[in-house]
C-alpha positions in Angstrom: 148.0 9.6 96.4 148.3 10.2 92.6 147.2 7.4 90.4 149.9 5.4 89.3 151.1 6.5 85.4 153.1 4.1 83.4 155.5 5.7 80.4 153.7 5.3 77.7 156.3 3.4 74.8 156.0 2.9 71.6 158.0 0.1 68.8 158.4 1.0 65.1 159.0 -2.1 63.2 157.0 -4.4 65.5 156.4 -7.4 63.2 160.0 -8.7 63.8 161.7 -10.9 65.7 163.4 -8.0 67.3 159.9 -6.3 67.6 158.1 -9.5 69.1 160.8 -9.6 71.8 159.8 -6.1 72.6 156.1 -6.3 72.7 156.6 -9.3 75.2 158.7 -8.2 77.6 157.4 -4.7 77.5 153.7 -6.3 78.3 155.7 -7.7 81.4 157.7 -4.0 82.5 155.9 -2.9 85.4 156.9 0.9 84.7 155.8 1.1 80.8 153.0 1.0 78.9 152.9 -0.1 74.6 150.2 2.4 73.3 151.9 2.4 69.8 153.0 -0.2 67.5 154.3 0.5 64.0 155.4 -1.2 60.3 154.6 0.2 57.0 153.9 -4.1 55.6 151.4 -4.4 58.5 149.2 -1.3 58.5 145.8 -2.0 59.7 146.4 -6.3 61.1 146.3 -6.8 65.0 149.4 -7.7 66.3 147.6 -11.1 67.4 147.2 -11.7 63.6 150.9 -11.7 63.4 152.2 -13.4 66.2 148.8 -15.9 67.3 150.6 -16.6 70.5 150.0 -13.2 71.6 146.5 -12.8 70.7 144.7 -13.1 74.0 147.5 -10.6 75.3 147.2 -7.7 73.0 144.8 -6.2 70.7 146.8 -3.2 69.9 146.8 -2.9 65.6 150.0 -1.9 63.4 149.8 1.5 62.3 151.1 3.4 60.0 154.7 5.2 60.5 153.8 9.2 61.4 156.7 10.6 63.6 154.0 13.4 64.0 151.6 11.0 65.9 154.2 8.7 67.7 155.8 11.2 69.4 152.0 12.6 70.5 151.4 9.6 72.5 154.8 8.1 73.3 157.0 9.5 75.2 159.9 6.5 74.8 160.4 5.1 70.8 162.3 2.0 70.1 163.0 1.8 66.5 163.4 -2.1 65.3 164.0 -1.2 61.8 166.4 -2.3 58.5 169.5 -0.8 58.3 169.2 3.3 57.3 165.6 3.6 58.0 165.8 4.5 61.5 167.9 7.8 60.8 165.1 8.8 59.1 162.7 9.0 61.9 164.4 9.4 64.8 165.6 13.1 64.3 162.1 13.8 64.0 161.2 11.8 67.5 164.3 13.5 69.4 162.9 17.1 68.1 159.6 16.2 69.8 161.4 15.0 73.3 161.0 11.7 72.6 163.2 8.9 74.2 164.8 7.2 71.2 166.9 3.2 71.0 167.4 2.7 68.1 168.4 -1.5 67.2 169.7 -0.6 64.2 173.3 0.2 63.0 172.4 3.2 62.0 173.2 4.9 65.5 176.4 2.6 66.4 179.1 4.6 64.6 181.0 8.0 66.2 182.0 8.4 62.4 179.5 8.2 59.6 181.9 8.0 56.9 182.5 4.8 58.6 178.7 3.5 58.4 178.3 5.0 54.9 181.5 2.6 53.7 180.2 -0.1 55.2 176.2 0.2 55.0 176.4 2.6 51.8 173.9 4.9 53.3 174.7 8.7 53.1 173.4 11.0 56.0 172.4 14.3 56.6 171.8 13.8 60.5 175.6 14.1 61.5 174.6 16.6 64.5 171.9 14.0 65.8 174.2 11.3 65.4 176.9 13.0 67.2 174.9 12.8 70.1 173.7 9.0 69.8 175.2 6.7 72.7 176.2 3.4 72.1 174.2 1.1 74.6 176.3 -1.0 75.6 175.4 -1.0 79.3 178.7 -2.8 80.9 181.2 -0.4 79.2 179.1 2.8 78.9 176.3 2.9 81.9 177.0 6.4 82.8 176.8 8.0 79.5 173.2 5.7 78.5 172.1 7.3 81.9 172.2 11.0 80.5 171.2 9.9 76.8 168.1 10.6 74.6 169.3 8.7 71.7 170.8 5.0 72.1 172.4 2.9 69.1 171.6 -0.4 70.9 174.6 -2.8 69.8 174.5 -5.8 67.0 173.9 -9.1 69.0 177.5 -10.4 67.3 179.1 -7.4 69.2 177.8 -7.7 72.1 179.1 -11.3 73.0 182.4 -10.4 71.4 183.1 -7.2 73.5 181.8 -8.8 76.8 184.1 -11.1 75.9 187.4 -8.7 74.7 186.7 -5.9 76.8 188.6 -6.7 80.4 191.8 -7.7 78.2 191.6 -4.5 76.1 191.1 -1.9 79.5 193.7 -4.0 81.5 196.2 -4.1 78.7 196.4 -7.9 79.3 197.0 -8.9 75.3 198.6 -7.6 72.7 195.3 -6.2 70.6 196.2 -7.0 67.4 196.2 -10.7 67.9 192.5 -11.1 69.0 190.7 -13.3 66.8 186.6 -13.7 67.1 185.1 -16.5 66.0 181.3 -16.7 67.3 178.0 -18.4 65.7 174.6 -17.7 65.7 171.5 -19.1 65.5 169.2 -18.4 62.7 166.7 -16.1 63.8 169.8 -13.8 63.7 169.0 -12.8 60.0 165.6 -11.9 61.1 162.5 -13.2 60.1 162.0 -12.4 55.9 162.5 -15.5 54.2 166.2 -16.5 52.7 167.0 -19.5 51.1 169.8 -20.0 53.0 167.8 -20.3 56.1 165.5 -22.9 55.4 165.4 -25.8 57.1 166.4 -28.4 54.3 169.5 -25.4 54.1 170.6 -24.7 57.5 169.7 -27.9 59.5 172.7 -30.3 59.8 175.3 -27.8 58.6 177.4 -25.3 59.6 179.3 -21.9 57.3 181.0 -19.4 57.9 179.2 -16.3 55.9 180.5 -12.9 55.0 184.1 -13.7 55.9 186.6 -10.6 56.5 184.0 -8.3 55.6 181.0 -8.8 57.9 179.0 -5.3 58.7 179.5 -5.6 62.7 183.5 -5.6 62.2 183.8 -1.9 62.0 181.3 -1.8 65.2 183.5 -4.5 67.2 186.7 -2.0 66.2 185.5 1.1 66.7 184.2 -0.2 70.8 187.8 -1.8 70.9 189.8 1.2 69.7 188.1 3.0 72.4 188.7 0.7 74.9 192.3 -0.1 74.1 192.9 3.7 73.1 194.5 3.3 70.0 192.9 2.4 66.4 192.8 -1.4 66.3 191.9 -3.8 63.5 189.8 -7.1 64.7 189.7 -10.3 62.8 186.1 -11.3 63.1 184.1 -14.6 61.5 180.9 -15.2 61.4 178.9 -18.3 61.6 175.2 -20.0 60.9 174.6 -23.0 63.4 171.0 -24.5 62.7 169.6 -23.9 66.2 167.2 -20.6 66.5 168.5 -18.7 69.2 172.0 -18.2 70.6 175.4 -16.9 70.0 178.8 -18.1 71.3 181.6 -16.0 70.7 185.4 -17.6 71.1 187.6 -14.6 71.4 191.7 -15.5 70.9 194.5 -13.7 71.8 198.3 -13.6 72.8 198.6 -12.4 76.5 201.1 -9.5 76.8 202.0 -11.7 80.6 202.4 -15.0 79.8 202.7 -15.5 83.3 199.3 -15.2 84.3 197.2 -18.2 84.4 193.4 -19.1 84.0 192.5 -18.0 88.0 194.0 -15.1 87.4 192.1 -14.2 84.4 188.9 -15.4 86.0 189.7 -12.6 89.1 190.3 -9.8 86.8 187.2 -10.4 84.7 184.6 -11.1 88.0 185.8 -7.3 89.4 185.8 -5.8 86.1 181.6 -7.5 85.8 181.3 -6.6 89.7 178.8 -4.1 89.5 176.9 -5.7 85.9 174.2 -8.0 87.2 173.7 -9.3 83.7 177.5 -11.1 83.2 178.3 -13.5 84.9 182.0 -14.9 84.7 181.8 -19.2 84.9 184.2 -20.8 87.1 187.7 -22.1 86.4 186.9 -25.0 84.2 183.5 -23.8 83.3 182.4 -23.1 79.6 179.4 -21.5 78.7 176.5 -22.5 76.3 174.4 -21.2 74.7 171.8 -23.1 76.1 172.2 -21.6 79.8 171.4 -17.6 78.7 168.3 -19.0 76.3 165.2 -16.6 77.2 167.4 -14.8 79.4 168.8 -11.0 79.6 172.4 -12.6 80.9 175.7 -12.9 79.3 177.8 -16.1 80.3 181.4 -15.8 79.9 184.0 -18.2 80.4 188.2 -18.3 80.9 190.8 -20.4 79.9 194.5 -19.6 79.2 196.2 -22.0 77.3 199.9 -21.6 78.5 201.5 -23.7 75.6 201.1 -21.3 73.2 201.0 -18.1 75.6 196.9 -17.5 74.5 194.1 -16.2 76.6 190.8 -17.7 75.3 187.4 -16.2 76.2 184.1 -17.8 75.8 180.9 -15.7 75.3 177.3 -17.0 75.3 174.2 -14.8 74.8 170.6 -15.2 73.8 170.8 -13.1 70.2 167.6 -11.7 71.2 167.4 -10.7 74.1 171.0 -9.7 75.3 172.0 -9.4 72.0 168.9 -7.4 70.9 165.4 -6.5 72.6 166.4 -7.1 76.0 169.5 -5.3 76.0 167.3 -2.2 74.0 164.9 -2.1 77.6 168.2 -2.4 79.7 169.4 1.0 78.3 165.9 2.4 78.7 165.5 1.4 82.8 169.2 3.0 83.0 168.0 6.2 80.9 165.0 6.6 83.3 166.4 5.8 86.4 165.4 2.6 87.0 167.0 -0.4 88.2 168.8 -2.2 85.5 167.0 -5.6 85.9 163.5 -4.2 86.1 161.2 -6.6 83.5 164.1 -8.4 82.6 164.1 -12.1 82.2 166.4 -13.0 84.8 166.7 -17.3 84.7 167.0 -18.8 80.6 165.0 -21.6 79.3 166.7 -25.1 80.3 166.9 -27.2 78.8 
């Protein structure tokens, strides 16, 4: 018998709150390794120094950002960088074999034009980028299967089409009706300072922010389009909530079959989730918190049809982390390797 060899992985952008939740549940993948661990405001501090809670479980320092050398030792890169950094390095890492997921927008879009008008980035890489997968795994599990590149999803989007998605492939609303209104917890806007999250700020208060012109609304249309086959225009408001972790996402829309009541509804969205083990669809009368998926990989969605005014509403609640971020990143990868879906995946949240 061979000795056992673990894929050795490596995270580029590793002091953040997307990177943490990467080093830790990496640490706990039983098929990986983290030999590399990258950030260019870092360079030379242990990754203990950063995060003390991890100190007795790592010793591994933050290096410096060489595609050159990252792709010597790793043969899997997740990028956990600012917006229009990661298309800088990636190309690089795919022309060395490497294994790319990218947690930035910058691999989300089919069209760049579309990226560049919203993230006012111009790119060069439109061949890579062409080939970039958007890791979603409920909607697109085949295609992250046969990937090298992944543009893991925006933690907004991901509740919101877990949420739309059944009505849009069953034709059960009429598109252009669906409203999104979701909230997040702060750690959303990552961990550099902002006035706006600071405690005496955030705490006690709730706001809407970038209304009507949010950056994950061309993401949320371009996955609906798709899915409804037909260009579609999504109203879409985000809001801060002063808790840390968590997103809920209340989707709206008129049902084209008034007819059809909440058990219905509840039916269609359990067999379209049959085969996800990471939704799970509440039962009649059931809403999801955020709460329940805290610490967890799952996504919690609930029903209700409101037959008064002829409206389907979805809930959809998600830790912004890990669903919505890291743990959905090493989701894609166990598909992408052949793995089971759930391997080192938190499976039970943090309750209460």
């Amino acid at each position: 018998m061979g000795k056992f060899r673990r894929v050795p992985v490596g995270i580029v952008g590793a002091s953040g709150y997307g990177g943490v939740q990467l080093v830790r549940l990496l640490m706990d993948h039983p098929e990986v390794e983290i030999v590399y661990l990258g950030g260019e405001s870092s360079i030379g501090k242990s990754f203990g120094d950063l995060y003390p809670h991890l100190a007795h479980a790592t010793n591994l320092l933050i290096e410096a950002v060489e595609p050159e050398i990252i792709a010597h030792r790793c043969e899997v890169v997740f990028l956990s960088l600012p917006n229009g950094l990661a298309c800088q390095i990636a190309p690089k890492l795919l022309e060395k074999g490497c294994k790319v997921l990218d947690l930035s927008a910058d691999y989300r879009f089919s069209d760049l034009i579309t990226y560049t008008n919203w993230y006012g980035t111009e790119r060069t890489d439109r061949t890579i980028a062409a080939t970039a997968v958007y890791g979603l795994p409920e909607l697109y599990r085949d295609r992250i299967a046969e990937a090298q590149l992944i543009g893991c999803p925006g933690s907004y989007p991901t509740a919101s089409l877990l949420a739309l998605s059944p009505l849009l492939k069953q034709g059960l609303i009429r598109p252009e009706t669906a409203i999104i209104d979701a909230k997040s917890g702060t750690s959303s806007s990552g961990r550099q300072a902002q006035t706006n999250l600071l405690l005496a700020e955030a705490d006690n208060s709730i706001a809407a922010f970038n209304v009507g012109r949010h950056r994950h609304t061309p993401e949320i249309e371009q996955i609906c389009s798709d899915l409804a086959g037909h260009e579609l225009m999504i109203q879409f408001t985000p809001h801060l909530v002063p808790m840390v972790r968590g997103i809920l996402a209340t989707v709206y829309a008129t049902m084209s079959d008034p007819g059809l009541v909440r058990d219905d509804l509840i039916t269609i969205f359990s067999a379209f989730y049959r085969n996800s083990p990471w939704v799970k669809v509440c039962g009649s009368g059931v809403y999801p918190q955020t709460k329940w998926a805290n610490g967890s990989n799952l996504c919690y969605i609930g029903v209700e049809v409101d037959p008064r005014t002829g409206r389907v509403i979805v809930m959809s609640a998600i830790d912004n982390l890990i669903k919505g971020q890291a743990g959905q990143a090493i989701q894609c990868l166990n598909l992408m390797m052949g793995w089971d879906e759930t391997l080192g995946l938190p499976k039970l949240g943090f309750y209460p």
